[in-house]
Structure formats: C-alpha cells, structure tokens
BALUMKE-425858 format. One record per residue (C-alpha): x, y, z. Coordinates in steps of 0.02 Angstrom, whole numbers. Layout:
REM BALUMKE-425858
@x=X y=Y z=Z
...
END
This chain:
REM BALUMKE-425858
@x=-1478 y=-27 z=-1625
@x=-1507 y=147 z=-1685
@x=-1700 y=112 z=-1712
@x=-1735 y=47 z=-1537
@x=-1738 y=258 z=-1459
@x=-1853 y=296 z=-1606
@x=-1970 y=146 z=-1574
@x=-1980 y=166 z=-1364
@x=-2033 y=358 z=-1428
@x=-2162 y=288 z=-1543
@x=-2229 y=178 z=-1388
@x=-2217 y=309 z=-1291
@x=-2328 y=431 z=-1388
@x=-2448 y=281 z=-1426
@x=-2459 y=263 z=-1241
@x=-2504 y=467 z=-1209
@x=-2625 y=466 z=-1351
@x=-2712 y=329 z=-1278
@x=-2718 y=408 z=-1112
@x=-2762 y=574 z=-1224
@x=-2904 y=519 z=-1301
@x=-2977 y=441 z=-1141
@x=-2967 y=598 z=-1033
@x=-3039 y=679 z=-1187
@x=-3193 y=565 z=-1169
@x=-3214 y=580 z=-985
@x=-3202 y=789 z=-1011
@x=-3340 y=747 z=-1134
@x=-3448 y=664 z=-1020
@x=-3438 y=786 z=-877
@x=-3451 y=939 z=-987
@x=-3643 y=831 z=-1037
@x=-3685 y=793 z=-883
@x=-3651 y=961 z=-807
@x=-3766 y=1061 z=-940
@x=-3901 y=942 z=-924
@x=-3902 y=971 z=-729
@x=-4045 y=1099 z=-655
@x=-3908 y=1228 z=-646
@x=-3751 y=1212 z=-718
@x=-3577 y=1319 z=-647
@x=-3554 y=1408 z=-798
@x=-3362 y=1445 z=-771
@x=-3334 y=1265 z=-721
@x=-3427 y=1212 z=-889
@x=-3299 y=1367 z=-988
@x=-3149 y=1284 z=-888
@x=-3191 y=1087 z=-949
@x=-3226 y=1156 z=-1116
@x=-3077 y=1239 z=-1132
@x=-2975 y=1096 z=-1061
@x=-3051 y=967 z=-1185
@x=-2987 y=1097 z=-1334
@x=-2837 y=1086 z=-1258
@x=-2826 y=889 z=-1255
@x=-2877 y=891 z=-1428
@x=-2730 y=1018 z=-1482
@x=-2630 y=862 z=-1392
@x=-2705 y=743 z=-1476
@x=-2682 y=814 z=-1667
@x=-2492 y=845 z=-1593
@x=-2458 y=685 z=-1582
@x=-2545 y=596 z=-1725
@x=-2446 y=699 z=-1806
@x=-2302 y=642 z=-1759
@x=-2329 y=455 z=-1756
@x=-2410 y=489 z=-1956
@x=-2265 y=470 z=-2062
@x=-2246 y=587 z=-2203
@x=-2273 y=537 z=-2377
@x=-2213 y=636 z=-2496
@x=-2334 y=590 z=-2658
END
C-alpha cells in the first residue's frame, strides 16, 4: 500500500484547489462590485487585489504539483 499516502495527497490538493479557485472567484466578484460602487475604499480594493494574486500564486502551486511531468 505504498500508493495509498500519495493518492490521499492528490485528494487532498484536489480538494484545496477547489476551495482555491472558488475563493479566487468570490475575491473576483467583490474586487467588481467594490469599483463599480459611488466610491470605492481604495486600500480595501489594493488589499483584495493583492489577496486574489496571492490565491492565484496558490493555485499555479498546486496544479503544478498534481500535473505530472512528462519528459518528451
């Protein structure tokens, strides 16, 4: 059973990049709504923005990892 650690890690990961990519859309959709608003909090609308980056540097991480390698 040497296979089963490596596949509960691959679930795992699947599970975070799910949860990733949601919080990524929901960062999206607040960072819109806020700069459509009469005056949007500018440092609120830096902080989202950089938070979404962030998500996405997550995101890349770990498709990354669950991409195997080919080696052509």
């Amino acid at each position: 059973m040497k296979d089963s650690p490596q596949m509960d890690r691959m679930e795992v990961l699947k599970v975070r990049l799910a949860q990733f990519r949601s919080e990524h859309r929901d960062l999206d959709e607040a960072i819109i709504a806020l700069e459509e608003g009469p005056a949007p909090d500018m440092l609120r609308l830096r902080r989202l923005k950089k938070k979404k980056l962030s998500l996405k540097d997550q995101i890349a991480r770990i498709e990354d990892e669950l991409t195997p390698d080919i080696i052509a």
